[in-house]
N, C-alpha and C positions, 0 to 999 in steps of 0.2 A: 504493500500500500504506500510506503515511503518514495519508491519511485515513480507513483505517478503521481504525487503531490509535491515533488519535488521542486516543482516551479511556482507552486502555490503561495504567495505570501502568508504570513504568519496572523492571523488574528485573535485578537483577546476577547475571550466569551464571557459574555454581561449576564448573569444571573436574572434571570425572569423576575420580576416584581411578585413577593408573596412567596417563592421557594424559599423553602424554611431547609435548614441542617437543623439535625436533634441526631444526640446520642441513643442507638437502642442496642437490645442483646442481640449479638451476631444468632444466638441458638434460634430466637424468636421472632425476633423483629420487632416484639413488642418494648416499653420504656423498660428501660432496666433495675432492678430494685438494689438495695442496701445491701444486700447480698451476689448481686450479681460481679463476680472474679473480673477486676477492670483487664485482665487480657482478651473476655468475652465480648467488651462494647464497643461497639464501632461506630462511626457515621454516618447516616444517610440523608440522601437528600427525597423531599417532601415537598406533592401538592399540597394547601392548606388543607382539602378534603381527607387528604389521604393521612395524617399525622395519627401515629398511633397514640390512642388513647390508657390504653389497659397497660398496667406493670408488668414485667415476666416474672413469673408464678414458679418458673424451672429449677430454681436454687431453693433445699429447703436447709433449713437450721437447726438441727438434734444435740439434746446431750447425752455425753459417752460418759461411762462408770470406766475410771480407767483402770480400777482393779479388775473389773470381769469383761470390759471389753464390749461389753453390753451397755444398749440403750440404760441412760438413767433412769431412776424413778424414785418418790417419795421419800424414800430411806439410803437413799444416794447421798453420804455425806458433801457438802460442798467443795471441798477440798478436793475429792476425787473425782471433779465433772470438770471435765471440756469440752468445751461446742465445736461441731464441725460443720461444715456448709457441704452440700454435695445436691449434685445436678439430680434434679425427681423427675426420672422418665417417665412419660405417660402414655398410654394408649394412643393413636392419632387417629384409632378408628373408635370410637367410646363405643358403638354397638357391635363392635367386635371384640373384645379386649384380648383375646387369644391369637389375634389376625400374626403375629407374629412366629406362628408355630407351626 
């Protein structure tokens, strides 16, 4: 392609009036949450119409017993809980949820 635009002058592209940039989750597309791994979020560019609305829901946040290795709970001394963050795959067919198989 470079050889036949090689004669082409060079021009500088004006951004449309109303294209928005917003960071969202490369997994999603959707706005990124508090959780979302900043090596996940990327840039895009947006009709006003088209601007996503909804957070991505894909990053959840657990605590771990880090004696048993196991989800925390109730009787989880505090001392022994650390949270981890980790991607919540979900079904992309909800009326299939086995489609995977």
């Amino acid at each position: 392609m470079s050889s036949v635009t090689k004669d082409t002058p060079i021009e500088a592209f004006v951004k449309p009036r109303g294209i928005i940039t917003k960071q969202v989750s490369s997994l999603s597309g959707l706005l990124p949450s508090e959780y979302t791994p900043k090596d996940k979020i990327i840039y895009e560019v947006f009709a006003p119409q088209n601007i996503p609305r909804k957070q991505d829901m894909s990053y959840t946040v657990v605590n771990v017993d880090t004696v048993s290795q196991k989800l925390a709970n109730d009787y989880t001394p505090v001392a022994a809980t650390v949270q981890y963050v980790f991607e919540d795959h979900h079904s992309i067919l909800p009326n299939m949820p086995n489609w995977e198989e």
